[in-house]
C-alpha positions in Angstrom: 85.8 71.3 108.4 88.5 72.1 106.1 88.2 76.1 106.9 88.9 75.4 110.6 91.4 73.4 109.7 93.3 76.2 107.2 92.6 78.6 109.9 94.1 76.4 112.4 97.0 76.2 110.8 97.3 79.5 109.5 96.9 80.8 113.3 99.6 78.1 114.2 102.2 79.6 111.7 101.5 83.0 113.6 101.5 81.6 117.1 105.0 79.9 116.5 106.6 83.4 114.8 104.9 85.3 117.9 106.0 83.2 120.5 109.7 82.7 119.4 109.4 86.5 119.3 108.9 86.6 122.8 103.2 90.2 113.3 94.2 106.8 96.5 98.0 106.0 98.4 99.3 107.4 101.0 102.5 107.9 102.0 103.7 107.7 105.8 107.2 109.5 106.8 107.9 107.5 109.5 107.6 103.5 109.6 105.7 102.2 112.6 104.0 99.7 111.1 105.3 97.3 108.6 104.3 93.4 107.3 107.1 90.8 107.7 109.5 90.2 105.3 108.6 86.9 103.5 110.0 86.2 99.4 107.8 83.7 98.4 107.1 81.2 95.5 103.6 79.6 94.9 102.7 77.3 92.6 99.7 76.5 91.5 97.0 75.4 89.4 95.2 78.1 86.9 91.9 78.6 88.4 92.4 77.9 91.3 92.2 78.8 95.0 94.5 78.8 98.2 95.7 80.8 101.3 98.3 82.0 103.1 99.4 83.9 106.4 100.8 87.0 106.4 101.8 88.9 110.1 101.0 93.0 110.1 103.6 94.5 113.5 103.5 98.0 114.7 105.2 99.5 117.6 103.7 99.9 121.1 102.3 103.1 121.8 102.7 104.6 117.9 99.9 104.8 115.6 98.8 101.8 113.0 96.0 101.0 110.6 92.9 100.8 112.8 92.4 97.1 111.1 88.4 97.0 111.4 88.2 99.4 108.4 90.1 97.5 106.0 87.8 97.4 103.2 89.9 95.6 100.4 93.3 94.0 100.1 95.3 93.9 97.0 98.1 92.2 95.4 100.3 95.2 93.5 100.0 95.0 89.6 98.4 91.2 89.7 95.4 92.0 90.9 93.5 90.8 88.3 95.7 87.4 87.9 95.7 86.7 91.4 92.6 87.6 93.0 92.2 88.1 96.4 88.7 86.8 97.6 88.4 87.3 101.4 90.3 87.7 104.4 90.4 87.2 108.2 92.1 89.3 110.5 93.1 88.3 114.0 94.8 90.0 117.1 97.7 88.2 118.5 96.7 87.7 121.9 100.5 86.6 122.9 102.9 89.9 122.2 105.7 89.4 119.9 107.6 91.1 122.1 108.2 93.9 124.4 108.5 96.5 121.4 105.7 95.4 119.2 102.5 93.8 118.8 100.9 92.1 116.0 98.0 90.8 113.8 98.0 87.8 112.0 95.9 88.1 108.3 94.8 85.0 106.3 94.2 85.9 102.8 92.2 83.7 100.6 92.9 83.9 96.8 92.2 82.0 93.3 94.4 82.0 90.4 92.9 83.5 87.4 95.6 82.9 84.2 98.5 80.7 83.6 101.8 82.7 83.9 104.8 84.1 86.3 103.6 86.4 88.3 105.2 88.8 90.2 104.7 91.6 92.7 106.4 93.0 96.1 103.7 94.6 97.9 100.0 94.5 99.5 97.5 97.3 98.7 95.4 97.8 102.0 91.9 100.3 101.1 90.3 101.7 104.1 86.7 102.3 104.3 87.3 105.9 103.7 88.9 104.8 100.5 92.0 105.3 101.0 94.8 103.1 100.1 98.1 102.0 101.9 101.2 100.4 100.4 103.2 98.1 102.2 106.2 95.8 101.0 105.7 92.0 101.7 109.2 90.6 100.0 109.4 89.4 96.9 106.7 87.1 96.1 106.4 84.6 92.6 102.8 83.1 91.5 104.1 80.5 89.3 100.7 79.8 87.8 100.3 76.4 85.2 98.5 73.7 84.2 95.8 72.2 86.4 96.8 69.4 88.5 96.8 66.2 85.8 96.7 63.4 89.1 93.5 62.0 89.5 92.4 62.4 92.7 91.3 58.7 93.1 95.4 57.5 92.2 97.8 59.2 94.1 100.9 58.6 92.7 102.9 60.5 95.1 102.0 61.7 99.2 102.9 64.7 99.8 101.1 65.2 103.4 104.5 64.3 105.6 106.4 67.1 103.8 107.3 70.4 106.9 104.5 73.3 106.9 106.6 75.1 108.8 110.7 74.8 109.5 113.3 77.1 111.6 116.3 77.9 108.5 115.1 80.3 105.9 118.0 79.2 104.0 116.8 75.9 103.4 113.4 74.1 102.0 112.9 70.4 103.2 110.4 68.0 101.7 109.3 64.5 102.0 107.5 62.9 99.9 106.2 59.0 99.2 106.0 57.7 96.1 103.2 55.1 96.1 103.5 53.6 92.8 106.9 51.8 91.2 106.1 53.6 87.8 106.7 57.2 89.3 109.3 59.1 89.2 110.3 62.5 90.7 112.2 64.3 88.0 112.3 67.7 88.9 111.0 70.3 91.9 110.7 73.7 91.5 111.4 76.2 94.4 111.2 79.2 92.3 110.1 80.0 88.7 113.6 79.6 87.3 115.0 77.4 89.6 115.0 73.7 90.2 116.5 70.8 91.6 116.5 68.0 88.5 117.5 64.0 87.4 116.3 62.5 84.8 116.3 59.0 86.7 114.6 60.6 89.5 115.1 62.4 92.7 114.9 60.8 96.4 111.5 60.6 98.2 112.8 63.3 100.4 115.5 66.0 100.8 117.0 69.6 101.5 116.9 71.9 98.9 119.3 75.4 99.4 116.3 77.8 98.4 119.4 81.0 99.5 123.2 81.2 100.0 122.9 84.4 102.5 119.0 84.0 103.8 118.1 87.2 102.5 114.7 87.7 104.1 113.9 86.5 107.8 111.3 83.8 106.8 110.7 82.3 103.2 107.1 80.5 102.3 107.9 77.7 99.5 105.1 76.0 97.6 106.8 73.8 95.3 106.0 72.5 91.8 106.9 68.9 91.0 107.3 67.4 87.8 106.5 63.4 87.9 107.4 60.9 85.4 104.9 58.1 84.9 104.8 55.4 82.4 107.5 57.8 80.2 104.9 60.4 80.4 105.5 63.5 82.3 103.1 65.6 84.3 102.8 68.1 86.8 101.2 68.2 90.6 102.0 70.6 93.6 103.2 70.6 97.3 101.4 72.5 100.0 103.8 74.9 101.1 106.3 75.6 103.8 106.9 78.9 106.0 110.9 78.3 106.0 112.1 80.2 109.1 109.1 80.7 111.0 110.6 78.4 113.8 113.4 81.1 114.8 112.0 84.5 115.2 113.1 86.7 117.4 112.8 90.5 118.0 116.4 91.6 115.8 114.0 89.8 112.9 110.9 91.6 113.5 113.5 94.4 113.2 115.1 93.5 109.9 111.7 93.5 108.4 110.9 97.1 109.5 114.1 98.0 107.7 113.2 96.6 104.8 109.5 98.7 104.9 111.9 101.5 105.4 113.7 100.8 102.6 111.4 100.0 100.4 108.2 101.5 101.0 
């Protein structure tokens, strides 16, 4: 039950970016396939496993990774700290738009060491071995402590906070604190960068996650630091694709730009 449900919701993400659209190294000279441009920050648990979406475009009518022989996906130099267990790869059925089309990939991973991880591309191996490079943004694994909450007292609800939002610029969260002796101190949106007070934050609010937007869509998986009984401990958020509400082509653009800058 919960895999449909991750994979519904995964597909959702990439049905609402499609349809307000309307997704050894070798190097390519000419860009006709690229991934969107999404920074991220995740936080999580050590040892431990999640997912996320990520959209693969190409241009109609040029050539693109034949996406059956993917053998092996890759995060660049974390490989071994964030390991990538499996993956699903799906055709969008509806087409971005009249320039491209696009594939959405779930990737499943587990977190193997506590630390700040860091990396800016995907490593795609073929089944003839060889391997592809291609920028995803600049994405965070803020990896810590394993969630301290026991599961049968849930000291704060996290389940009415966005998955999904249309302003890259901003991260919105509500939360619902169910006990009196809770409070939220301070919510991380990226490994150096917080929102704090020390007699606690509101139950819900808009965080500025970027002055000028910088990439088209922003994923957000917050860490939140609780205060209960004077003693201070740590739990996570579920994440939010910030952006992924207002697509349209000039974005699926900007991220080919930034493969061609960057790749």
């Amino acid at each position: 039950m919960l895999n449909k449900v991750k994979y519904a919701l995964s597909y959702l993400i990439l049905l609402i970016i499609i349809l307000n659209c309307s997704a050894c190294e070798l190097k390519q000279d000419k860009i006709n396939d690229f991934f969107a441009w999404m920074n991220s920050y995740i936080a999580m648990p050590v040892e431990s496993k999640y997912y996320i979406a990520l959209t693969y475009f190409f241009e109609k009518n040029k050539n693109q990774i034949n996406l059956d022989n993917v053998h092996d996906l890759r995060f660049e130099n974390i490989s071994d700290k964030i390991e990538i267990l499996n993956f699903e790869i799906y055709k969008c059925e509806t087409p971005p738009s009249s320039k491209y089309l696009g594939y959405g990939i779930t990737i499943n991973f587990k977190t193997t060491d506590k630390g700040i991880f860091k990396t800016n591309n995907i490593l795609i191996t073929l089944n003839n071995k060889n391997t592809l490079k291609y920028p995803i943004g600049s994405w965070v694994f803020d990896v810590d402590n394993t969630e301290e909450i026991d599961s049968d007292e849930k000291y704060v609800d996290t389940k009415s906070s966005p998955v999904v939002s249309s302003n890259n610029k901003f991260y919105n969260y509500s939360y619902k604190i169910i006990s009196s002796d809770v409070k939220i101190k301070r919510i991380y949106f990226d490994y150096d960068k917080y929102i704090y007070n020390e007699n606690g934050l509101p139950e819900s609010g808009r965080i500025e996650i970027s002055k000028d937007g910088i990439s088209p869509y922003s994923y957000i998986k917050t860490k939140i630091e609780l205060s209960i009984n004077d003693k201070n401990i740590i739990m996570y958020d579920k994440g939010c694709y910030c952006g992924a509400m207002n697509a349209d082509e000039s974005v699926i653009d900007l991220s080919k730009k930034y493969t061609e800058e960057n790749k």
